[in-house]
C-alpha positions as CSV (number, residue, x, y, z in Angstrom):
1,X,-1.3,5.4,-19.5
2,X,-4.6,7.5,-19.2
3,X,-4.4,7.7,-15.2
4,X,-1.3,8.4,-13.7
5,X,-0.4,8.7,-9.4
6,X,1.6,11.6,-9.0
7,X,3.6,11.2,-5.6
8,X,5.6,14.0,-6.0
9,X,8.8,15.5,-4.8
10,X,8.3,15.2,-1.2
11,X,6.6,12.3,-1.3
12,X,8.3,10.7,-3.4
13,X,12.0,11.5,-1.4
14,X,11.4,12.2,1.9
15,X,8.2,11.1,3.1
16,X,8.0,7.6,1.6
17,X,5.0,5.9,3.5
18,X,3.0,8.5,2.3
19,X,3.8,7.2,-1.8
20,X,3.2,3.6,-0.4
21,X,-0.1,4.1,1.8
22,X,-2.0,6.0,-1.9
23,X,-0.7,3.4,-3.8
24,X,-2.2,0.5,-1.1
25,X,-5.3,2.8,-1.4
26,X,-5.9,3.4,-4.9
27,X,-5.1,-0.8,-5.4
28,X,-7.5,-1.5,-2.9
29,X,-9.9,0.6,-4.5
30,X,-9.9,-1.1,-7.8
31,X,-8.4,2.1,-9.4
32,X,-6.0,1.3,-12.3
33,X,-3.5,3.4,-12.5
34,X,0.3,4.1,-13.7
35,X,3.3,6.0,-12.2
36,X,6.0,8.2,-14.1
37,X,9.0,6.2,-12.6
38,X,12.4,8.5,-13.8
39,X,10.8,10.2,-16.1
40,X,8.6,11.9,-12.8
41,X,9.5,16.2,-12.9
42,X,8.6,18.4,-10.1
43,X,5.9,19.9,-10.6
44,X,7.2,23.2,-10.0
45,X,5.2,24.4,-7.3
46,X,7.8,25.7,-5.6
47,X,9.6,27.3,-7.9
48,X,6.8,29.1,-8.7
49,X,5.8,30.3,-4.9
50,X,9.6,31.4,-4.8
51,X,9.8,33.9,-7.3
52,X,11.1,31.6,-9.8
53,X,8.8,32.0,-12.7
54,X,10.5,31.4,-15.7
55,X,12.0,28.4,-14.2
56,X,8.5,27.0,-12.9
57,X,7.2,27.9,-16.4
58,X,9.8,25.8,-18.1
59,X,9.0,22.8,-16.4
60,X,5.3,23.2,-16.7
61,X,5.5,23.1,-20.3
62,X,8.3,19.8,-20.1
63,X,5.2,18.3,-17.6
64,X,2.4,19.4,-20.4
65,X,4.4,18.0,-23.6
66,X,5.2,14.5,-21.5
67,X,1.4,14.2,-20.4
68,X,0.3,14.6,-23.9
69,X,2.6,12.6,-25.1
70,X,1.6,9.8,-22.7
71,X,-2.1,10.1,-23.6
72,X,-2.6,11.3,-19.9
73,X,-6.3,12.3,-19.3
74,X,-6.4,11.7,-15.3
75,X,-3.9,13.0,-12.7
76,X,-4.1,11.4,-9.2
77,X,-1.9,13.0,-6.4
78,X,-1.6,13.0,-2.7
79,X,0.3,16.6,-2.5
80,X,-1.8,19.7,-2.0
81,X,0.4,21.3,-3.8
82,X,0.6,19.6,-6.5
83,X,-3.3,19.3,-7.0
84,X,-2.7,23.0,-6.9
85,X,-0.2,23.2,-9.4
86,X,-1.4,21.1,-11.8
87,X,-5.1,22.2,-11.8
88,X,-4.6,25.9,-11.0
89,X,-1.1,27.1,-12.2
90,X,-1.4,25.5,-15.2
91,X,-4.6,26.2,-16.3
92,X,-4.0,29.9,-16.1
93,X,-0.3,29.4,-18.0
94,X,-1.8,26.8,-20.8
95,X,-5.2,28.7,-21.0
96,X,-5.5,29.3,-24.9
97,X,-5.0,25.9,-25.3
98,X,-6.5,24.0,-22.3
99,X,-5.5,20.9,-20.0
100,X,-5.4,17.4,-21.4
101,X,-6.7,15.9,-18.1
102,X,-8.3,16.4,-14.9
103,X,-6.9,16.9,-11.4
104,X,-8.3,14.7,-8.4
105,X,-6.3,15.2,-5.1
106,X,-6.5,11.8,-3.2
107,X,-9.3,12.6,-0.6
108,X,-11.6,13.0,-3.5
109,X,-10.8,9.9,-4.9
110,X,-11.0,7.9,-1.9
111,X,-14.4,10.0,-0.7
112,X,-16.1,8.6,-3.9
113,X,-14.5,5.1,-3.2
114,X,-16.0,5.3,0.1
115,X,-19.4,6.7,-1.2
116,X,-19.8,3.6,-4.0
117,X,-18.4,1.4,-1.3
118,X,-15.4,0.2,-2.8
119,X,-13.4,0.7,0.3
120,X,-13.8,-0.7,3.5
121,X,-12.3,-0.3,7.0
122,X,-11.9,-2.4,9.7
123,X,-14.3,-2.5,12.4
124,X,-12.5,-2.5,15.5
125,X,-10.0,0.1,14.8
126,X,-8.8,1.3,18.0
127,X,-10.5,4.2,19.1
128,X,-8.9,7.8,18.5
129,X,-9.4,11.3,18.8
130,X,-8.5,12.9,15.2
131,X,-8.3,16.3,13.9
132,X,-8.1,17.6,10.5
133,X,-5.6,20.0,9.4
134,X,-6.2,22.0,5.6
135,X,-3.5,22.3,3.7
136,X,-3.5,25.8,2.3
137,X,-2.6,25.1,-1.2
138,X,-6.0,22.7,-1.1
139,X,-8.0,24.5,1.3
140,X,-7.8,28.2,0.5
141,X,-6.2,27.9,-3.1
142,X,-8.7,25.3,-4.4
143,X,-11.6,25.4,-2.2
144,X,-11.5,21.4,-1.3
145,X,-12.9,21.2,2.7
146,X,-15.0,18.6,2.8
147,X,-13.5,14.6,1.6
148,X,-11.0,14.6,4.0
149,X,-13.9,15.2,6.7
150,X,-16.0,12.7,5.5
151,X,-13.4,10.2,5.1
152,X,-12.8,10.6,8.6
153,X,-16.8,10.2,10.1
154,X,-16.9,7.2,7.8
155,X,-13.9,5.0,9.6
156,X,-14.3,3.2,12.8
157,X,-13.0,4.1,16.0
158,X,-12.6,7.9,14.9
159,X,-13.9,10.7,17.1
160,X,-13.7,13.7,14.6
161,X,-12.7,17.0,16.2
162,X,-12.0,20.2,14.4
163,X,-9.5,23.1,15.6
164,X,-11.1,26.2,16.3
165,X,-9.4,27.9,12.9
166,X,-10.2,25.6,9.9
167,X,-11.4,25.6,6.2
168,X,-10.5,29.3,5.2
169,X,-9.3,30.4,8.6
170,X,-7.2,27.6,9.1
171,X,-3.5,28.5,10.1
172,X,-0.8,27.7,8.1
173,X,1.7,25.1,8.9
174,X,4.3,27.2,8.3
175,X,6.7,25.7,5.7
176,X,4.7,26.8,2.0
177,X,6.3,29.7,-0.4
178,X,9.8,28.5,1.0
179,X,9.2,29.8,4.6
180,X,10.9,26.6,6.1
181,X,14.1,27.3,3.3
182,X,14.4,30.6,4.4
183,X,12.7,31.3,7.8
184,X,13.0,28.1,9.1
185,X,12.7,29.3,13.0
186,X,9.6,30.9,12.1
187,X,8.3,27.6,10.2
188,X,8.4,26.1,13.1
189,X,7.0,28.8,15.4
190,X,4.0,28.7,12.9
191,X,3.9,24.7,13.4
192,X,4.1,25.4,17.5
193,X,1.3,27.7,17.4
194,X,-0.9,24.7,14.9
195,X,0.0,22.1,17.6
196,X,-1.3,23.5,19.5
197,X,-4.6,24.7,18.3
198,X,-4.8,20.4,18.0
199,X,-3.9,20.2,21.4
200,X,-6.6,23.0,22.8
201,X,-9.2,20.9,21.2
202,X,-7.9,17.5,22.8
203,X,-6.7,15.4,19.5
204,X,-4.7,13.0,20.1
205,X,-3.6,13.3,16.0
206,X,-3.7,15.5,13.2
207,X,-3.5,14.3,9.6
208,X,-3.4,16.4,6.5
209,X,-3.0,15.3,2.7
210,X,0.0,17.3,2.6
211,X,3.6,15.6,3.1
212,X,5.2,19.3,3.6
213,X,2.7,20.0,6.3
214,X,3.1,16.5,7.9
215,X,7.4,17.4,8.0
216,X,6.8,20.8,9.1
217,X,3.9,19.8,11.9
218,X,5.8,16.6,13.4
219,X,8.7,19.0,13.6
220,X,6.6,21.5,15.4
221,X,5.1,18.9,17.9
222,X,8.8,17.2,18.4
223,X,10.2,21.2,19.9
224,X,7.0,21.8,21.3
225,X,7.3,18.2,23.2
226,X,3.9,17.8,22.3
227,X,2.0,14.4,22.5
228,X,0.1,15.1,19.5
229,X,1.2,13.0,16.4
230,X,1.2,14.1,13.1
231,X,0.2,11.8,10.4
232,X,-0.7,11.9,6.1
233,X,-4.1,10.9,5.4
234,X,-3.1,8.3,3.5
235,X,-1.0,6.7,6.0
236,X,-3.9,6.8,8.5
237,X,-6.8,5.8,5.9
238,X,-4.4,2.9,4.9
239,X,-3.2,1.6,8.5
240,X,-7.5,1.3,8.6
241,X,-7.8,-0.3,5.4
242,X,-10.0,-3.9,6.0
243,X,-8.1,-6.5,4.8
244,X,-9.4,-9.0,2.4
């Protein structure tokens, strides 16, 4: 098991597709690769933007003991926050002793599928105006901008747009560090406000490899009554995949 999909929490409970659109993606891309099944933890991301430190920490060493255990050496996921986590948080709390693996979030992977032309897209995909939103725990925390922007230019039928805030000056969805737990109206005043940045520059969809953003933005659109959908990257790249 030395490369392992991560769907995590959200994914892996509430926003479903999104598990089944990487795992369609990573198969088409000739990537071999295992899942954690039950014995899947959280990775504690947000216990540990919640103040809960000790508990985040405790879980973080369960996750380290498990990959090592395992033999893990690659860790694939589709959650920004969990790229985050895992590549980040836990470098700083297991520093003396370093990581056992590496850390790719999805659009990476699929970027340098694209780029050794292991993936393919249909042709005549129908013909959308797209914009990109950046997850924060990616974007600002990690520095990651530009796959997901290539992986759009490089599929057919896309018309790439970017929101006047993006990369570092993106706006937040709303819903990260437990805002949508315990602030919920703002979450969704913040998600309002992100519609419609998508809507000044005329997308007709935003997608984000973040499955918190992608609950906390289609919430935003639905009160807003805004005809802008919401999607996960994956879901879009995978609804584009060519079909052999």
């Amino acid at each position: 098991m030395e490369t392992i999909y991560f769907p995590g929490c959200t994914a892996a409970y509430r926003q479903q597709d999104t598990a089944r659109a990487s795992v369609k993606i990573l198969r088409a891309g000739g990537i071999e690769f295992d899942v954690l099944g039950e014995r899947e933890l959280c990775c504690g991301s947000v216990l540990f933007n919640s103040g809960f430190f000790d508990e985040g920490v405790e879980i973080a060493k369960k996750n380290l003991e498990m990959f090592k255990e395992l033999g893990i050496k690659k860790i694939i996921t589709a959650c920004a926050g969990c790229t985050k986590t895992f590549k980040e948080t836990y470098a700083h709390l297991f520093a003396e002793e370093g990581l056992p693996y590496e850390v790719k979030n999805i659009t990476e992977v699929v970027d340098e599928l694209i780029r050794e032309g292991k993936l393919k897209f249909k042709e005549n995909g129908e013909k959308i105006r797209v914009t990109y939103h950046d997850p924060c725990h990616l974007g600002r925390s990690l520095g990651t901008y530009e796959p997901a922007r290539r992986i759009l230019r490089a599929i057919p039928g896309v018309e790439f747009v970017e929101m006047k805030r993006n990369r570092e000056n993106s706006r937040c969805c709303g819903a990260g560090g437990g805002v949508r737990s315990a602030y919920p109206e703002t979450a969704i005043s913040l998600a309002k406000r992100r519609i419609a940045d998508a809507e000044e520059v005329g997308a007709e969809l935003i997608v984000t490899p973040c499955p918190f953003c992608v609950l906390n933005l289609g919430d935003g659109a639905k009160q807003k009554g805004s005809n802008v959908k919401v999607k996960d990257i994956t879901v879009f790249i995978a609804e584009r995949l060519k079909e052999d």
